[in-house]
C-alpha positions, 0 to 999 in steps of 0.5 A: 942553414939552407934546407936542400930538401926543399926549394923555390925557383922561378922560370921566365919564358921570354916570346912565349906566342911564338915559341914553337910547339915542342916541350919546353924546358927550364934550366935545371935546379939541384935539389935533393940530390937530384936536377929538376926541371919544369916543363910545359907546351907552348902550343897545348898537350896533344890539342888541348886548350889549356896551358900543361906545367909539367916538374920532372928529374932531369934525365931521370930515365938515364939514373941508376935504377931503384931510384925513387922520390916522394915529392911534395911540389906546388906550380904557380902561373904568375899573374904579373898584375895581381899576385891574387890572380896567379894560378897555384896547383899543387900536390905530392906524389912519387917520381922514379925511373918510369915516370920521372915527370908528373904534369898538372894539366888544365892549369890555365886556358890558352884564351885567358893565358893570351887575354891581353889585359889578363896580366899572365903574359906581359910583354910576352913573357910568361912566368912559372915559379916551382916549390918542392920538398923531397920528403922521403928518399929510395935509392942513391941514398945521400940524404938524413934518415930523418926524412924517412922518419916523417912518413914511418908513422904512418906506416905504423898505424896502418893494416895489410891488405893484400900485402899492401899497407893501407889505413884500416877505412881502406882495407874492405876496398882494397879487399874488395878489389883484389877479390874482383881483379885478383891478378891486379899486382902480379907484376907490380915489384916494388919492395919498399913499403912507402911506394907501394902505400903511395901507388895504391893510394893512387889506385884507390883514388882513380877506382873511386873517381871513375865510376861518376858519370860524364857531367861530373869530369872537366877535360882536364880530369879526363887528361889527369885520369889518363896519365893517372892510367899510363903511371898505374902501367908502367908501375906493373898494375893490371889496370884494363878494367880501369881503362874500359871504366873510363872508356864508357865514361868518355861515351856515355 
């Protein structure tokens, strides 16, 4: 029987040099309950100099509110050439109504997507394949209690913090950082205690990522912790000590 938590589809941009700028976007593919689709730029995010391969919930902003997924997603550039050469990125976080799309920049340089012998683009036709697995569901319920079941394990084994669920090495920083920034979730209102886990797991990765200096980030780090920030926002974190964090290390 087909699972409909977990999917694969293949888009093919056909004229991709001379597509226009905007955000393009793929046909949408029903999975989970939801549309979802692929998204990228032709012409880079804001300048950048790498291709962007964006999933998000079609028309995500427009769903009833309290919704919300936890995605386990892996974006493949196909190399037409060799299969060895495609370029695989993958991860799993939370999609909902403020941040209904996620982007893995820094996938593929334009100078080698373009290298004509390169194999991504041929006969001007570049090829993006998406895999995802909607592992545990809020809001719109329509799916098995099951897939709630797989993540409550480690729910159970985890330590409050704060009022946060978190894996018992994590307490002493996530004391640590409510004792620094004590108005740090004010306004974060998330009830269920899966999302909160997942947010401050994000919150911890990006308080531990930025305090290494310049040398150690790529300009795809520096794009990944800026949406990294915009997402922390949206969700009601306070996050301006994180913003000046990777403001000096922009400088330095």
């Amino acid at each position: 029987m087909e699972n409909l938590n977990k999917r694969k589809f293949a888009w093919l941009i056909k004229n991709f040099s001379s597509l226009p700028s905007d955000k393009l976007y793929s046909a949408p593919v029903l999975i989970s309950g939801f549309y979802w689709d692929v998204f990228t730029y032709p012409k880079g995010y804001k300048g950048g100099d790498s291709l962007v391969v964006s999933l998000a919930v079609t028309d995500g902003q427009s769903l009833p509110s309290g919704w919300a997924r936890y995605v386990k997603f892996r974006l493949t550039i196909v190399n037409q050439l060799s299969h060895e050469l495609s370029i695989h990125r993958e991860t799993g976080i939370w999609f909902d109504q403020k941040a209904p799309g996620w982007g893995l920049s820094g996938m593929l340089p334009f100078a080698k997507l373009h290298d004509k012998d390169g194999g991504f683009l041929v006969n001007d036709e570049l090829k993006i394949v998406a895999e995802l697995e909607s592992l545990e569901v809020i809001g719109m319920l329509d799916e098995s209690k099951d897939l709630l079941d797989k993540t409550s394990s480690s729910v159970r084994e985890s330590i409050d913090a704060n009022g946060f669920q978190v894996l018992p090495s994590q307490v002493e920083a996530v004391r640590g950082m409510f004792e620094r920034h004590p108005d740090i979730a004010l306004e974060f209102r998330a009830k269920n205690q899966h999302l909160r886990t997942a947010c401050m797991n994000f919150l911890l990765s990006l308080s531990e990522m930025l305090p290494k200096s310049l040398e150690e980030f790529s300009n795809e780090d520096l794009m990944e912790a800026d949406i990294a920030l915009t997402y922390l926002k949206d969700v009601g974190f306070k996050v301006d000590w994180l913003e000046k964090s990777l403001d000096q290390v922009k400088r330095t």
